[in-house]
Legacy VTK file of the C-alpha trace (Angstrom):
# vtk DataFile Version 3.0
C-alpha trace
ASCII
DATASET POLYDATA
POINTS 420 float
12.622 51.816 35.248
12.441 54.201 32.461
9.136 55.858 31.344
8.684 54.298 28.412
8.665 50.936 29.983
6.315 51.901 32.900
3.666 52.809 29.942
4.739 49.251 28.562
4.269 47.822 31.795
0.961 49.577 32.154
-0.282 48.621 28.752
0.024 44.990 29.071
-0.835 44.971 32.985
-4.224 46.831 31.857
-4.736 44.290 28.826
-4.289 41.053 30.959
-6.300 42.949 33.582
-9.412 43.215 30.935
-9.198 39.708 29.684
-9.047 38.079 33.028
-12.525 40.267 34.118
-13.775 39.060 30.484
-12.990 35.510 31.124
-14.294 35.756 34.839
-17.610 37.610 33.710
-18.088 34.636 31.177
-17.535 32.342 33.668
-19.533 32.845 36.450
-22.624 34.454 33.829
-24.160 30.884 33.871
-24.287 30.956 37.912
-25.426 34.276 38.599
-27.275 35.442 36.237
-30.739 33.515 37.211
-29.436 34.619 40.912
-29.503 38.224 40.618
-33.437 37.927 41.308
-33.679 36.233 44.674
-32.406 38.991 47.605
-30.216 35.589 49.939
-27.941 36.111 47.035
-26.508 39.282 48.236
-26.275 37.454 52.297
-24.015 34.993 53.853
-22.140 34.398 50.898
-18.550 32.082 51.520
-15.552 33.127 50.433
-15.224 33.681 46.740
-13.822 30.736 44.640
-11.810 31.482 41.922
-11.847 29.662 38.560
-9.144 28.341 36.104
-10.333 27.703 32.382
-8.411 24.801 30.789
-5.985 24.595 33.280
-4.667 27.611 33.568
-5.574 29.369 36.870
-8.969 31.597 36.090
-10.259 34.966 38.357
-12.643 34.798 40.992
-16.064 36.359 40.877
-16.320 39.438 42.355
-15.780 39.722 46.038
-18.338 42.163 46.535
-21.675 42.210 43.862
-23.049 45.204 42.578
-26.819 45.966 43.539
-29.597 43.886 42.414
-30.933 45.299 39.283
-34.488 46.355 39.447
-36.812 43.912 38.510
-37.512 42.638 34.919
-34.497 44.581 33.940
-33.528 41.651 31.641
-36.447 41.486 29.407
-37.347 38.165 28.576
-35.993 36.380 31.533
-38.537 36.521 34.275
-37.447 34.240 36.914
-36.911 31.047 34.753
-33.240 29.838 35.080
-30.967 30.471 31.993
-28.639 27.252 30.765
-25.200 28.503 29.615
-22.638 26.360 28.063
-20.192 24.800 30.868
-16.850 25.394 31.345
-14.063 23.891 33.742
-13.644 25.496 37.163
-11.018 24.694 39.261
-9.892 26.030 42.674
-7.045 28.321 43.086
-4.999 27.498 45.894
-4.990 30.435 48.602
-0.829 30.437 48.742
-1.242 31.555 45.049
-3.406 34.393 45.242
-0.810 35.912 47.778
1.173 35.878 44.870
1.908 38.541 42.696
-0.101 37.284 39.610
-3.040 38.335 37.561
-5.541 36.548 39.236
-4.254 39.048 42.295
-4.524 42.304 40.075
-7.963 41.543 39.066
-9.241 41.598 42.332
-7.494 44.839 42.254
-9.376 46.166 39.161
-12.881 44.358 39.408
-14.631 47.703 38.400
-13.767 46.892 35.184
-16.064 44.023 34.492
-19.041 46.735 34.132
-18.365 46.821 30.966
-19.572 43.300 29.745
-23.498 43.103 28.934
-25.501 40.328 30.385
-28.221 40.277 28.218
-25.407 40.048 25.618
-23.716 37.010 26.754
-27.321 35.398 27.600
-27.575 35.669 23.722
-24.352 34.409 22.544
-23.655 31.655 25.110
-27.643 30.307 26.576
-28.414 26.676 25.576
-31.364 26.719 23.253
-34.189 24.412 24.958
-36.365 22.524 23.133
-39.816 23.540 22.354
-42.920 21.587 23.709
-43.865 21.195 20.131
-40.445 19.161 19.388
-40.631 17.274 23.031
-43.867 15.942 22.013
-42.940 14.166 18.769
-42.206 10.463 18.717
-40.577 8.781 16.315
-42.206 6.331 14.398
-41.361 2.893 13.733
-39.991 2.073 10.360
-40.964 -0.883 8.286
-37.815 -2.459 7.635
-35.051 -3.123 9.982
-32.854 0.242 10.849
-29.520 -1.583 10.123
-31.058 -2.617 6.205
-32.487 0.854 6.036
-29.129 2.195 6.472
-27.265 0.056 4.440
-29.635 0.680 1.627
-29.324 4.010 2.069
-25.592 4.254 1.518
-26.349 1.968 -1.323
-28.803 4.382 -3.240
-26.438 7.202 -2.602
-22.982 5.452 -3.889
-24.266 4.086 -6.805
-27.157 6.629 -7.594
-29.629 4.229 -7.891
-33.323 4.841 -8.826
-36.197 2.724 -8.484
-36.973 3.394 -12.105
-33.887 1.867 -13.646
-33.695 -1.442 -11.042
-37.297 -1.623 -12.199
-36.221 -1.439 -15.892
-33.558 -3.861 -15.537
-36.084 -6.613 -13.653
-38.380 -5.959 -16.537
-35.945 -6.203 -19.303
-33.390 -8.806 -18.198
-30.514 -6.287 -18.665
-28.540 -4.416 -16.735
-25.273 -2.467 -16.134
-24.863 -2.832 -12.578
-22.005 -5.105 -11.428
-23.134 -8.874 -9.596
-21.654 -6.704 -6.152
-24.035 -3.968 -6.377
-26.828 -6.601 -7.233
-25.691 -8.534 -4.046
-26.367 -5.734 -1.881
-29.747 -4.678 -3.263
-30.859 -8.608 -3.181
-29.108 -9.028 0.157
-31.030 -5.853 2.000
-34.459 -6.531 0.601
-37.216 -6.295 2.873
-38.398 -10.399 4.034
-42.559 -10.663 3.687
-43.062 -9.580 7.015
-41.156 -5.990 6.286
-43.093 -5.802 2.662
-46.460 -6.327 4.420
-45.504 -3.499 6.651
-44.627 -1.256 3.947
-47.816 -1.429 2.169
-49.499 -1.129 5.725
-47.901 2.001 6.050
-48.372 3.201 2.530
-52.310 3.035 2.555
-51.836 5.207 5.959
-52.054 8.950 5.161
-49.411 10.969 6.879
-46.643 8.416 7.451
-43.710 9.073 5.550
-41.394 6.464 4.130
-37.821 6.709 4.444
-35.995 6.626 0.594
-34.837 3.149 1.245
-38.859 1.379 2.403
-39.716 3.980 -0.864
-37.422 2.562 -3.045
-38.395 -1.451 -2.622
-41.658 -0.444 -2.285
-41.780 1.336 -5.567
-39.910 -1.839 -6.969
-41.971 -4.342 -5.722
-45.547 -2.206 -6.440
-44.681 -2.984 -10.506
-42.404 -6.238 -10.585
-43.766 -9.342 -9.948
-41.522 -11.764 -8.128
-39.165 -9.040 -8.125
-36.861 -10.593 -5.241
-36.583 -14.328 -7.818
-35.739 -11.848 -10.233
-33.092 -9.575 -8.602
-31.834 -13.370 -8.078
-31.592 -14.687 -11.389
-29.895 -11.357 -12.785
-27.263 -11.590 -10.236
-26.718 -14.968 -11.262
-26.462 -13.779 -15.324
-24.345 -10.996 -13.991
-21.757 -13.868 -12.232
-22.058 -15.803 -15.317
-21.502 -12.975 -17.207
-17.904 -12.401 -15.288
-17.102 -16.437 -14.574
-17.201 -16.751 -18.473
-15.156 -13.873 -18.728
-12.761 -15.238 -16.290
-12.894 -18.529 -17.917
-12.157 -17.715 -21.478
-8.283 -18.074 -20.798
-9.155 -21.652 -19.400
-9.931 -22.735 -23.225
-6.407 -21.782 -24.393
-4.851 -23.502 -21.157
-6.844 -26.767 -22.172
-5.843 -26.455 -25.828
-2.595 -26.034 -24.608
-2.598 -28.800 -22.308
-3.521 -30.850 -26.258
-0.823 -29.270 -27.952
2.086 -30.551 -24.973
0.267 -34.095 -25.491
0.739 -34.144 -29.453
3.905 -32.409 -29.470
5.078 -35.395 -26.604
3.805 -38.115 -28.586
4.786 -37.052 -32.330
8.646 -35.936 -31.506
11.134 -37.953 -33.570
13.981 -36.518 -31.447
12.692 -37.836 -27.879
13.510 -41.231 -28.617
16.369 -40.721 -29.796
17.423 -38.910 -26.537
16.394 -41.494 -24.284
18.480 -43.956 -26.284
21.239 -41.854 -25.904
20.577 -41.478 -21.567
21.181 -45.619 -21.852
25.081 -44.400 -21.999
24.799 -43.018 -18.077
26.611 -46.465 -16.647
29.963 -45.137 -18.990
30.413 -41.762 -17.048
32.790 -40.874 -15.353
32.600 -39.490 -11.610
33.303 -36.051 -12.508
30.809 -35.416 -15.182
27.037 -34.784 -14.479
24.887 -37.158 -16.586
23.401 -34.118 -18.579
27.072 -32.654 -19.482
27.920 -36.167 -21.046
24.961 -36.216 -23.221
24.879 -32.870 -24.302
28.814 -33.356 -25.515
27.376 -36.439 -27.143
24.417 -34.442 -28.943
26.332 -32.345 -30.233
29.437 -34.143 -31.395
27.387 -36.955 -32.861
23.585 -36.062 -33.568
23.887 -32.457 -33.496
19.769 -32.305 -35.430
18.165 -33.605 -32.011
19.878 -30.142 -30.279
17.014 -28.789 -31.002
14.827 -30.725 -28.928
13.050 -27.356 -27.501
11.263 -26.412 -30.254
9.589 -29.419 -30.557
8.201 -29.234 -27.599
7.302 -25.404 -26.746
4.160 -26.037 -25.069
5.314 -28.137 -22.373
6.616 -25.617 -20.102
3.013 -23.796 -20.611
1.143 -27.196 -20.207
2.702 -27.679 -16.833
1.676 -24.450 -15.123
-2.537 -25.161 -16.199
-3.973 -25.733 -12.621
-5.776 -28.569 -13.671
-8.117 -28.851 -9.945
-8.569 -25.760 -9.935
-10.013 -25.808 -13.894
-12.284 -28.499 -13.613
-13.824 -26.661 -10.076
-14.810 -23.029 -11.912
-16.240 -25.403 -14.843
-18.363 -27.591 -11.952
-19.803 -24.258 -10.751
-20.354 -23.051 -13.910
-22.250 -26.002 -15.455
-24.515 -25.520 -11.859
-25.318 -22.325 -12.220
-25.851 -22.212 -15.899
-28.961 -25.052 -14.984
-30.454 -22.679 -12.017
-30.166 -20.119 -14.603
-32.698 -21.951 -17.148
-34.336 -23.499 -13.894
-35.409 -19.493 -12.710
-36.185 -18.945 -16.292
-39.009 -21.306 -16.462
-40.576 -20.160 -12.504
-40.602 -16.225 -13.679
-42.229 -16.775 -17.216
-44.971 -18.235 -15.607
-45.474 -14.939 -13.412
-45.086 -12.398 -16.220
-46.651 -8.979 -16.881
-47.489 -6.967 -19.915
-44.317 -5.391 -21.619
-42.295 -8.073 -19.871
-39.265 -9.522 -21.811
-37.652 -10.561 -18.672
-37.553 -14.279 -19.127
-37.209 -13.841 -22.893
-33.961 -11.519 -22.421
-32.669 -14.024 -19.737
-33.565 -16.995 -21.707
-31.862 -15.561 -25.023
-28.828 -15.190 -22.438
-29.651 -18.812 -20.877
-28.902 -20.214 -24.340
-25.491 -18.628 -25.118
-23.834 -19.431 -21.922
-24.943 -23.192 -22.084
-23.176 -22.812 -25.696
-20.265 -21.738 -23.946
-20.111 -24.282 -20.698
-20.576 -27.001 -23.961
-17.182 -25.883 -25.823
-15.429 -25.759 -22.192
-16.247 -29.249 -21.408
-15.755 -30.542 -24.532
-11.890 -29.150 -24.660
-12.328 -30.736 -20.773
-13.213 -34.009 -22.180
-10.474 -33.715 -24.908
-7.487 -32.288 -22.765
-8.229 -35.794 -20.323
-8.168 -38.081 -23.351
-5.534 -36.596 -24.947
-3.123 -36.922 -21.624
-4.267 -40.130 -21.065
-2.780 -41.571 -23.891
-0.016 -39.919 -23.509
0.410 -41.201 -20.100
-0.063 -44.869 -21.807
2.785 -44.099 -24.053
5.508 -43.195 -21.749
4.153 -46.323 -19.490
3.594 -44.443 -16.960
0.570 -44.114 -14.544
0.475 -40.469 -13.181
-2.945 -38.790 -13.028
-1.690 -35.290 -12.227
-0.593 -33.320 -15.878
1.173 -30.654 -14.063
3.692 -32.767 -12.247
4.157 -34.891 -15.342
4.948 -32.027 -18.048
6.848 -29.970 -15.193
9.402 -33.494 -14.947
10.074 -32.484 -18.912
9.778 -28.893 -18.606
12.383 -29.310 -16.182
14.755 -31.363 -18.273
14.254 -28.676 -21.070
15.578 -25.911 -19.127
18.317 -27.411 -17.939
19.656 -29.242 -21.299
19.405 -25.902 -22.474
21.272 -24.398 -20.214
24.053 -26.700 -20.333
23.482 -26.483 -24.203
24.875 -22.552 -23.616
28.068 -23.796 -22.159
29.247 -25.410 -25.420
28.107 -23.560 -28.350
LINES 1 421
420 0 1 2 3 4 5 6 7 8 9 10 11 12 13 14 15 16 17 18 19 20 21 22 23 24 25 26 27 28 29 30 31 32 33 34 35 36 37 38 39 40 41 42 43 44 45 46 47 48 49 50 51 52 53 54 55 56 57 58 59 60 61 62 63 64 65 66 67 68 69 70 71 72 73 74 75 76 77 78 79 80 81 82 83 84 85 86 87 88 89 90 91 92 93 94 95 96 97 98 99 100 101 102 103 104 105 106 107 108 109 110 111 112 113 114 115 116 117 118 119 120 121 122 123 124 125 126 127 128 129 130 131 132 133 134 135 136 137 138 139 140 141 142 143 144 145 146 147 148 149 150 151 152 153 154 155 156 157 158 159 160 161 162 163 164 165 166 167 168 169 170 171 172 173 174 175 176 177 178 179 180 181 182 183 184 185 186 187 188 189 190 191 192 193 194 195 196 197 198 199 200 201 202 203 204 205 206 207 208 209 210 211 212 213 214 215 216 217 218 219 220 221 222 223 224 225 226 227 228 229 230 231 232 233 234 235 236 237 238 239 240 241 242 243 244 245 246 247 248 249 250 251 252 253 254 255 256 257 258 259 260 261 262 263 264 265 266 267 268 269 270 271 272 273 274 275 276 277 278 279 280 281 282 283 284 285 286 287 288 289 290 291 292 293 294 295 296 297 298 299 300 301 302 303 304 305 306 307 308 309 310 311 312 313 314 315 316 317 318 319 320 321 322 323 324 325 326 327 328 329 330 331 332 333 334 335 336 337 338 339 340 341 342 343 344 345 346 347 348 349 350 351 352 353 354 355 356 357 358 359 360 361 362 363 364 365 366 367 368 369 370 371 372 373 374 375 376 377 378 379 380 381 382 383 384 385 386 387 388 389 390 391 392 393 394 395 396 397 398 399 400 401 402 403 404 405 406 407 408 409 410 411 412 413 414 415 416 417 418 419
């Protein structure tokens, strides 16, 4: 071996050397530290155990302890046992240490763990304990149920909400919050027995309210009824979006009027049922609709145009008719619990209240709405029961009765391509 690799060798055979006593000394710290003042320490000690930190093999204490230090020689530390943060130990096997490995040199260089301070490593790696001041508190019991508490909490955070503005909105009648966020307010509010306990704990000086008991309290200290209100303006609020939703319903329905007049008023349609009377003349190979589109055109080549008659048809027979008249069912209910809450809360009003006037005013408009809705209802039915009664027919479903024309459209004008 050359000298240059012997000082290589050295090097890294010194390095590992101080990093096993460092890992050893850190160890072992948390065992014999409190030790080092009781004298049996130093007697009738087994053979040394040797320690592997996450599973790689780890260096035994020392074989052989220095001297107990004089007494009190770690200041701060007299006698009371020191708590150090654990670590895996694990046994070397004895086969191994015969070996020629580092857990073998450090034995070999154990002088060098004089270097590490113990009063160091007491500061960097001891367990802080508890004071007896912190041991002795107890945790209260909280008004409302922990799992609301919580809830609420995440509530007040995500949507930043104050007590002052949910109180402005239960005053006023108006509000920007979404029926959702109003769900989860009205569905976390404390029950009478949880309110009774908040004010309880309010008139007791020195018990603290968590945000979420301080925000319904501070709610319900200025709004009367304010749990039948947080009710009636999530209602508004679902009104508010069900009208919203249901605006497209009106020009479905009006549609649904349109296929019925269109049906009924189309010089061309008879006309093309005469000419589907011809059927028993065809021949095998020919589809029925070929024939009478060849017909159509050849010989009344003005009833071709038998689409544009009829352009709401296909439109009529996609309106979801059960569907419909369930959203206006619901809507009609809740527009009468609406004016029904009205009439409770205005009989438990406040000064500068304009609650029931706001939700009144509101009340109003949406019964205006439900009104035009059920009247293009009532229209839409009429209008396709005739029409029924004029093809002789007895169907009470409109969207399997315009699809069986919608159907016929596409496919005459399909065929219609073929021959222009």
């Amino acid at each position: 071996m050359t000298e240059s690799e012997k000082d290589s060798s050295t090097v890294t055979e010194g390095f590992a050397v101080l990093m096993a006593s460092y890992v050893c000394s850190v160890l072992s710290v948390q065992n014999w530290i409190p030790a080092l003042r009781h004298q049996d320490f130093w007697q009738n000690q087994g053979p040394p155990f040797y320690p592997v930190v996450n599973a790689a093999p780890a260096p035994p204490p020392p074989p052989s302890y220095p001297p107990p230090p004089p007494p009190n020689t770690i200041k701060g530390h007299k006698g009371q046992r020191i708590d150090c943060r654990k670590l895996s130990w694990e046994q070397l096997s004895p086969d191994l240490l015969k070996q020629d490995t580092i857990w073998k040199k450090v034995k070999e260089h154990l002088p060098l763990e004089g270097i590490f301070d113990s009063d160091d490593i007491i500061r960097e790696f001891s367990v802080t304990s508890l004071s007896g001041s912190s041991l002795k508190k107890t945790k209260r019991e909280n008004a409302m149920d922990e799992k609301k508490i919580f809830n609420v909490s995440i509530i007040l955070t995500h949507y930043k909400l104050k007590a002052e503005g949910v109180k402005q909105c239960l005053m006023s009648g108006t509000t920007q919050l979404t029926s959702d966020v109003l769900r989860q307010v009205l569905a976390f509010a404390p029950d009478d027995q949880e309110a009774r306990a908040l004010r309880k704990m309010e008139r007791e000086n020195g018990i603290s309210l968590e945000p979420a008991e301080r925000f319904y309290l501070q709610v319900a200290a200025t709004v009367p009824s304010y749990k039948a209100r947080l009710r009636t303006v999530l209602l508004k609020a679902q009104l508010q979006e069900r009208i919203a939703q249901i605006k497209p319903v009106i020009s479905h329905l009006e549609t649904v009027i349109t296929a019925c007049q269109e049906l009924m008023a189309c010089e061309k349609l008879p006309k093309f049922i005469e000419l589907m009377d011809y059927k028993s003349s065809l021949n095998k190979a020919t589809s029925m609709l070929d024939y009478l589109t060849r017909v159509i055109i050849t010989k009344c080549p003005h009833i071709a145009a038998l689409g544009d008659d009829l352009r709401h048809v296909e439109k009529a027979s996609k309106v979801p008719f059960n569907s419909l008249d369930k959203e206006i069912c619901e809507l009609s209910a809740e527009v009468e619990v609406l004016e029904e809450d009205v009439e409770k809360i205005n009989n438990d009003s406040v000064e500068e209240d304009y609650f029931s006037a706001s939700i009144g005013l509101f009340a109003v408009s949406a019964k205006e709405d439900l009104k035009d809705v059920l009247s293009l209802r009532r229209n839409a039915k009429r209008s396709f029961s005739l029409l029924v009664q004029y093809f002789g027919e007895e169907s009470d479903k409109p969207e399997e009765f315009f699809g069986i024309f919608a159907t016929f459209l596409r496919q005459f004008e399909d065929v219609l391509k073929t021959y222009r």
